[in-house]
Residue frames relative to the residue before (quaternion, step in Angstrom):
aa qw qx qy qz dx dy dz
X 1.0000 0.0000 0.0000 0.0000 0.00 0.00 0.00
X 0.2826 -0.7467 0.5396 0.2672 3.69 -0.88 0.75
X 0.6568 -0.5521 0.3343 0.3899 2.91 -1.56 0.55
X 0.4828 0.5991 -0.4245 0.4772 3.80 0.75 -0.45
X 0.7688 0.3817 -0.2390 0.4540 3.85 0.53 -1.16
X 0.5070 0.7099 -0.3022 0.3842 3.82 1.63 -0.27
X 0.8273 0.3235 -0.1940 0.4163 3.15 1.29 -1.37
X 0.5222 0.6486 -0.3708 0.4112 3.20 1.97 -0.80
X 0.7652 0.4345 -0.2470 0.4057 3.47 0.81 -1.04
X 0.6760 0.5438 -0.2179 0.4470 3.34 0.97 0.11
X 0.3890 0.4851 -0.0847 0.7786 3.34 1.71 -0.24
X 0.9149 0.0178 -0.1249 0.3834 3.71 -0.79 -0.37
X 0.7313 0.3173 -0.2839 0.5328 3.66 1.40 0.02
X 0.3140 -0.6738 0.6230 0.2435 3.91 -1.24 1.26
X 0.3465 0.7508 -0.4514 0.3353 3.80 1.02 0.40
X 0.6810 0.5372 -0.1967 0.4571 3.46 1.18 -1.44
X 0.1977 -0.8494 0.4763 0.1124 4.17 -0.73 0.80
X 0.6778 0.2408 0.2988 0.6272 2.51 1.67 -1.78
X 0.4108 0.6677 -0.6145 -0.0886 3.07 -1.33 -0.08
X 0.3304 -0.7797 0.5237 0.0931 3.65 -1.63 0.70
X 0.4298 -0.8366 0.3254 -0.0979 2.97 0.38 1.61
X 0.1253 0.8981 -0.4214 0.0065 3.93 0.47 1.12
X 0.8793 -0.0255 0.0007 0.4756 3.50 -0.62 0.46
X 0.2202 0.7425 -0.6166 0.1412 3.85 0.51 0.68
X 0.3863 -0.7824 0.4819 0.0807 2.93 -1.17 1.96
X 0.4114 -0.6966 0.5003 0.3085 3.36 -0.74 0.45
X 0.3683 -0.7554 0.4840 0.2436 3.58 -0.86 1.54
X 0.6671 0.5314 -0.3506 0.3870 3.77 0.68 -0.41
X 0.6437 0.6151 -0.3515 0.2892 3.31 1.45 0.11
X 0.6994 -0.4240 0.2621 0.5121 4.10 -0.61 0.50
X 0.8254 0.3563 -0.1438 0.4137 3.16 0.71 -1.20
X 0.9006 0.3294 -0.2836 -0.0084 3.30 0.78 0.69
X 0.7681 -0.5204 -0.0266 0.3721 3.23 -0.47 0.73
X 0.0075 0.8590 -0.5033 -0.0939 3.81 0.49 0.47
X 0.3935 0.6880 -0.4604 0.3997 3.13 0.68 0.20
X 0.8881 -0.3729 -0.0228 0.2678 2.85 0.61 -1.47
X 0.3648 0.5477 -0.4857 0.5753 2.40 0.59 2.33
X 0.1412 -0.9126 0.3830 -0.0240 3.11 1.80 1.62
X 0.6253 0.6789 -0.1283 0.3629 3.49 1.12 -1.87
X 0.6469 0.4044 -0.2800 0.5828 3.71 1.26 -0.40
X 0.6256 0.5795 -0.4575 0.2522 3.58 0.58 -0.88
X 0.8494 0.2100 -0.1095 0.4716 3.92 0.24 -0.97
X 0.0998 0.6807 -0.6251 0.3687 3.86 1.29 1.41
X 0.1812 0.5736 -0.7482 -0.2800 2.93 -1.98 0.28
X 0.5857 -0.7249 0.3477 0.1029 3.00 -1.04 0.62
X 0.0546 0.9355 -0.3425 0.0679 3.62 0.21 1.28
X 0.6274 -0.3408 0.3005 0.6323 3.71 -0.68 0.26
X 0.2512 -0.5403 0.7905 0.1417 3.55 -2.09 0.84
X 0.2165 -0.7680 0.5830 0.1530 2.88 -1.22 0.50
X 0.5488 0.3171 -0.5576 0.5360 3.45 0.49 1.82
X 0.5076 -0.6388 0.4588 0.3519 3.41 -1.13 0.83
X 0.2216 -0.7785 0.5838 -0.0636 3.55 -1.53 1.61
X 0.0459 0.5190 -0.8220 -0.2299 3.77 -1.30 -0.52
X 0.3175 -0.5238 0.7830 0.1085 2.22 -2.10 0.45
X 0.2865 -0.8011 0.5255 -0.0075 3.58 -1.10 0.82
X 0.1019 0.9007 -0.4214 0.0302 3.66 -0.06 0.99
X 0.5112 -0.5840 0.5353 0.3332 3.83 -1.16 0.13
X 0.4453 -0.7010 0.3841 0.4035 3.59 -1.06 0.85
X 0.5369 0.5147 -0.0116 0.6684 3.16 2.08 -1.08
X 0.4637 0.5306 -0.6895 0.1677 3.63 -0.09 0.23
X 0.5347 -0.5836 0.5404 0.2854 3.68 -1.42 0.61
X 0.8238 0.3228 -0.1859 0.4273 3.56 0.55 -0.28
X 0.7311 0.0481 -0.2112 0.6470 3.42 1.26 0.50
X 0.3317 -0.6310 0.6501 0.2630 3.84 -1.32 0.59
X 0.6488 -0.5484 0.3986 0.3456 3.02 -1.69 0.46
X 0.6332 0.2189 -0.4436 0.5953 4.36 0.94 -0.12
X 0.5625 0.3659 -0.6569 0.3438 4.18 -0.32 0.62
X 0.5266 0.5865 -0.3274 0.5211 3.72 1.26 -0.81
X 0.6827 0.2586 -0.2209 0.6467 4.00 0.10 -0.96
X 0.6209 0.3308 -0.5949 0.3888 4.30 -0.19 0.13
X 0.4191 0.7380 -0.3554 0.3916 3.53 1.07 -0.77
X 0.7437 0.5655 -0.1857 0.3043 3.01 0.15 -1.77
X 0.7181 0.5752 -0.1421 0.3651 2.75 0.85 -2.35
X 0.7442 0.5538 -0.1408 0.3459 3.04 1.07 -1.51
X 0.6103 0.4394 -0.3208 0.5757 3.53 1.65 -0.50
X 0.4648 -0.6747 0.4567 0.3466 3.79 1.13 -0.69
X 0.3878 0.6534 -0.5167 0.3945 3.29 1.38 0.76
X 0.5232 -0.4936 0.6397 0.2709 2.92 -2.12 0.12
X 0.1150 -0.8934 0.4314 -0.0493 3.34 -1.28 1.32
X 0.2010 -0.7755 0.5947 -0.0674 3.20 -0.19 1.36
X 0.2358 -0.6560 0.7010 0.1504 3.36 -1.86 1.07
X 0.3779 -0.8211 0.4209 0.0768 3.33 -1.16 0.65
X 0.4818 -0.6435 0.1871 0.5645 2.94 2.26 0.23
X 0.5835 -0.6320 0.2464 0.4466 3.57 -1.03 -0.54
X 0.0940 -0.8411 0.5265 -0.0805 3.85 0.69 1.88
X 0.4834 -0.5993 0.4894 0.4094 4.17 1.48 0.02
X 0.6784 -0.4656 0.2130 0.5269 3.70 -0.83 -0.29
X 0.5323 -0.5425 0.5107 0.4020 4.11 -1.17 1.34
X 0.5352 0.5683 -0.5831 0.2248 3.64 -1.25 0.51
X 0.8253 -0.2849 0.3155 0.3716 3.36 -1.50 -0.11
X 0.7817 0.5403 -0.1009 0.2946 3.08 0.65 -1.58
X 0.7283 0.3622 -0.3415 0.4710 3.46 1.47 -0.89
X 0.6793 -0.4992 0.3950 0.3650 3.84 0.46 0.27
X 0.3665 0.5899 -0.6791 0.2377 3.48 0.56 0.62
X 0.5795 -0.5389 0.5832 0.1833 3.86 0.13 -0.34
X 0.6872 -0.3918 0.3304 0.5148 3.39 -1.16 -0.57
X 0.3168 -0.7548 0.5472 0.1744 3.93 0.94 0.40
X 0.1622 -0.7543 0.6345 -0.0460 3.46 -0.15 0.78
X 0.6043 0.3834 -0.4531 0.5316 3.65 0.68 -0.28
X 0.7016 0.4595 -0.4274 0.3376 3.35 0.24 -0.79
X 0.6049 0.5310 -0.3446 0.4831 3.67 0.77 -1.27
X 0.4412 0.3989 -0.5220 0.6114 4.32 0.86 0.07
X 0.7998 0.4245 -0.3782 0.1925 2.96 -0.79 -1.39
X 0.4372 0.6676 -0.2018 0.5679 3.71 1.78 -1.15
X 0.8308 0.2161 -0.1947 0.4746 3.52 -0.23 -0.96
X 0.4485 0.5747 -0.4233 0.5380 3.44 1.09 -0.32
X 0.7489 0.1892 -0.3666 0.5186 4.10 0.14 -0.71
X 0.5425 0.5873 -0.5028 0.3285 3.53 0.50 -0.11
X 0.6943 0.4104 -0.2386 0.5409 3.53 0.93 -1.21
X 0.5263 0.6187 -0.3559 0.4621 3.74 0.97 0.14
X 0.8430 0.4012 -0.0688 0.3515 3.32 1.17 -1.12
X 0.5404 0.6163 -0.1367 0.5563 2.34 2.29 -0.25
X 0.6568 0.4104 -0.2257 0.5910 3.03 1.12 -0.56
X 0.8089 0.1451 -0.4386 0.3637 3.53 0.20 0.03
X 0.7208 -0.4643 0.2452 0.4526 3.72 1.09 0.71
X 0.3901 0.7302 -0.4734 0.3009 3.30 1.12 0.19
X 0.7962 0.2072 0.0111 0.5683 3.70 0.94 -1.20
């Protein structure tokens, strides 16, 4: 999901509970692609209004770890590094990431418990 479709859908839909938030790259950085990933470049980024984390790479190439935690801050999520795994996606070989699938069920059991989901 792009960031552009994060805040719209959060904001304008009572559908959203949650949401877990991997590797958002930071468009003002060197490394990234605007071309193509046009939809991030002119975001700003405000409070959601369901509780989130965001989830980042110590090492991702397309976002450091304080554009990745201003992000956060700035949606009002909780923020969690994930060590240094390059950028979170299919492509870099994490596999079935088992940290991540904690970190997941962790907000799930979060949201559950306080009645959110």
């Amino acid at each position: 999901m792009t960031r552009t479709r994060v805040d719209h859908r959060t904001r304008e839909s009572g559908n959203v509970r949650a949401a877990f938030l991997v590797a958002p790259p930071d468009p003002g950085g060197s490394a990234f692609p605007a071309d193509a990933a046009a939809t991030f470049v002119s975001v700003e980024a405000q409070m959601l209004r369901c509780p989130s984390t965001v989830v980042a790479s110590a090492n991702d190439p397309y976002a450091t770890v304080t554009s990745a935690g201003a992000l956060a801050a700035a949606w009002g999520s909780d923020f969690r590094v994930a060590g240094a795994l390059g950028h979170l996606n299919a492509a870099s070989g994490i596999g079935e990431w088992s940290q991540g699938r904690r970190l997941l069920e962790g907000v799930l059991t979060s949201a559950v418990s306080t009645g959110i989901i």
